[in-house]
N, C-alpha and C positions, 0 to 999 in steps of 0.2 A: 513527824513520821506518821504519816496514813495508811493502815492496814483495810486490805479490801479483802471479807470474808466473803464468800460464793453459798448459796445459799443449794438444797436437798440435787442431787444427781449433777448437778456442777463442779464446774473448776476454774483455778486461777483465769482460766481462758475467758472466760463470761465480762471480764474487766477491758477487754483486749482496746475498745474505744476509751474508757473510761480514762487508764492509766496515764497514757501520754500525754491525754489535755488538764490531769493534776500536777503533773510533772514540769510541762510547760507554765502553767497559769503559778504556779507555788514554787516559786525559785525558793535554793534553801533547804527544802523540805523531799524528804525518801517516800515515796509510795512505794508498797508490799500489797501484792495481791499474794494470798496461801491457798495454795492444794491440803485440804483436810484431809484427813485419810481415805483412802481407797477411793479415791477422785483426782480430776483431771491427769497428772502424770503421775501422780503417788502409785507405786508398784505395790500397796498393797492392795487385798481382794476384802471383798465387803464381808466375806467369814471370817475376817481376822479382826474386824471392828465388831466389839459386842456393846459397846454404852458410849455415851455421850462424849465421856472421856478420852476413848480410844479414838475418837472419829475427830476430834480438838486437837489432837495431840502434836500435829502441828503447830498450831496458833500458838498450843500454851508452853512450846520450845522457844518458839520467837521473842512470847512475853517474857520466859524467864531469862533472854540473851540481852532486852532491854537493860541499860547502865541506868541505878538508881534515881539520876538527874533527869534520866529522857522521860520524854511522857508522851506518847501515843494518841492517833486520833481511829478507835475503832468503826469501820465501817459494817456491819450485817446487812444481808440480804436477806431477804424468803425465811427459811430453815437457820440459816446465819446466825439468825438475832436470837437464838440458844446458845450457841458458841460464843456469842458475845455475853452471855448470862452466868456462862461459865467463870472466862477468863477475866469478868469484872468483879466475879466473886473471890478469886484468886491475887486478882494483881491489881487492885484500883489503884495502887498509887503509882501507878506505870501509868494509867489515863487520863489524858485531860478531858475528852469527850466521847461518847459513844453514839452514833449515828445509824438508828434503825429506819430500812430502806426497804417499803411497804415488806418488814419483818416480824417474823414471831416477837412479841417482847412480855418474856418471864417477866414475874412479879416477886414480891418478898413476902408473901404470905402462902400461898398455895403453894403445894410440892410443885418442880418444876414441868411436870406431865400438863398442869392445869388450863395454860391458856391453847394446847393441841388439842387437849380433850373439848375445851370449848368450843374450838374453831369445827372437828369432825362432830359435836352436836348440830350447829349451826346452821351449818354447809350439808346438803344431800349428797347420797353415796353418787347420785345417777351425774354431778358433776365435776365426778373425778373423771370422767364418761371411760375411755382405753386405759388409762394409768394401772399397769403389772403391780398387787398387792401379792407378793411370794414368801412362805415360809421358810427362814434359814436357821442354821446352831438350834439351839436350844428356846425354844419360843419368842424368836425374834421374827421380824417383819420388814420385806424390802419393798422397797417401790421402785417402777421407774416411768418415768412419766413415757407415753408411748406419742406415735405422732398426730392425733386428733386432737387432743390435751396441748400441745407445744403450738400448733399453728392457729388455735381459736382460742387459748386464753391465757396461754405465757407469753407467746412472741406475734399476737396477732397484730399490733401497727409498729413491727421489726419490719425489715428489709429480706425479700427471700435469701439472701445467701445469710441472714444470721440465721433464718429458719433451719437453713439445708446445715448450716456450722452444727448448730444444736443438735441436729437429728444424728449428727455424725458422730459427738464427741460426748452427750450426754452415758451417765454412768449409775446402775443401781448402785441407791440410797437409803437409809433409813430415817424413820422420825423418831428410833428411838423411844418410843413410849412406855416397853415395858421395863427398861432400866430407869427412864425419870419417874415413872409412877410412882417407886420405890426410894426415890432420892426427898433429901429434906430440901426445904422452899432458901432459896438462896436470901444470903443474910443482908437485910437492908441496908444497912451501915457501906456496903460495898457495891454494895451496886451500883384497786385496781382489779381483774376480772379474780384472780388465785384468791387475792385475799381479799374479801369485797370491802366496798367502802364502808360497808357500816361497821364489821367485824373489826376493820383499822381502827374507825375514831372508838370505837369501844374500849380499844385496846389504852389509845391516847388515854380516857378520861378516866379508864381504870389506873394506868401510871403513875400518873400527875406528869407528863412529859413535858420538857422545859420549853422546845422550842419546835413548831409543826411546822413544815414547810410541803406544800400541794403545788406537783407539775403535770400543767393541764397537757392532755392529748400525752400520757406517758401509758406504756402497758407496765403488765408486773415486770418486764427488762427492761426500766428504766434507764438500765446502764447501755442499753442499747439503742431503744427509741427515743431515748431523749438524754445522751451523754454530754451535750452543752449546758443543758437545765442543770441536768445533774451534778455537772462539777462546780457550776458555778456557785448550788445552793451548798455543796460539800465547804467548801474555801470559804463563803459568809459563816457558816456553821463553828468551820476549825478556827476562822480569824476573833471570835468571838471568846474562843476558850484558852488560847494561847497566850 
């Protein structure tokens, strides 16, 4: 069973190439792509998501519908690979592998704010360049990526109609940071342009991550500019853990 998590202002929709050639290629096996809260079709509004929690609250329905025997192959994207920090904190024995997809990936040491905080040190404000930062509830913070941001460094060697898709369907999001600042560092025992290349392998040799896999000429929509790369390293990855 392979779950595709959609990473910050996305939805299930983002998988729309990806799904069908897992499906096809992995006889056998369920793909799940999740609407997280108050994204893609989820009816709820991003006031009604206040933490990490709330916004998972899908995923970790799904995990806890998982039968003891199954075990799961987690996929994160972008913002994703929090929700996948959650739900591995939660449910490890529901996963066989977890597959972060140029994603944030928490650590077991730092509260789980630590590797956002690192990436907004890093990374300059002036290359969020349009992305709407707005005040909601009680000192939380939305974003939503606007269209200067989507066409030159989320989906710049996409295809224009996934451009025009995006522009259509994207949805305020949050990163969450002042409910994880607050959160303890999830328990070790359980555990491209957006995110630049070095900030990634930093991320890697901070981990210890098991298995790296680089697909050349992909943007941060991998799932989009390069859905054959990508499923096919997905299926090496799951066959490996199965």
């Amino acid at each position: 069973h392979i779950v595709l998590v959609h990473g910050a202002c996305h939805g299930a929709w983002c998988w729309y190439k990806l799904k069908p050639l897992l499906e096809a290629a992995a006889a056998g096996h369920r793909v799940t792509a999740v609407d997280l809260a108050a994204s893609g079709i989820d009816r709820r509004s991003l006031e009604e998501v206040r933490s990490l929690a709330d916004y998972s609250q899908p995923l970790l329905e799904l995990m806890a519908s998982i039968l003891p025997h199954e075990k799961v192959v987690l996929v994160g994207h972008s913002l994703g690979g929090m929700n996948l920090g959650l739900a591995m904190d939660m449910y490890s024995d529901k996963i066989s592998v977890a597959v972060f997809v140029s994603a944030f990936m928490p650590d077991c040491t730092n509260r789980p704010s630590f590797v956002l905080d690192q990436y907004c040190e890093r990374v300059p404000v002036a290359e969020w360049l349009d992305t709407e930062l707005l005040p909601y509830g009680d000192h939380l913070t939305s974003l939503l990526f606007a269209p200067e941001i989507i066409s030159s460094k989320l989906y710049h060697l996409c295809s224009a109609e996934d451009v025009a898709l995006a522009k259509m369907l994207l949805r305020p999001s949050s990163l969450f940071l002042e409910d994880l600042s607050n959160k303890s560092a999830f328990t070790k025992e359980r555990f491209d342009k957006t995110l630049p290349v070095n900030f990634q392998r930093w991320q890697i040799e901070t981990n210890g991550v098991a298995i790296v896999k680089e697909i050349k000429n992909a943007d941060h929509m991998a799932m989009l500019s390069t859905p054959q790369q990508l499923s096919q390293y997905l299926l090496e990855i799951a066959n490996n853990f199965i």
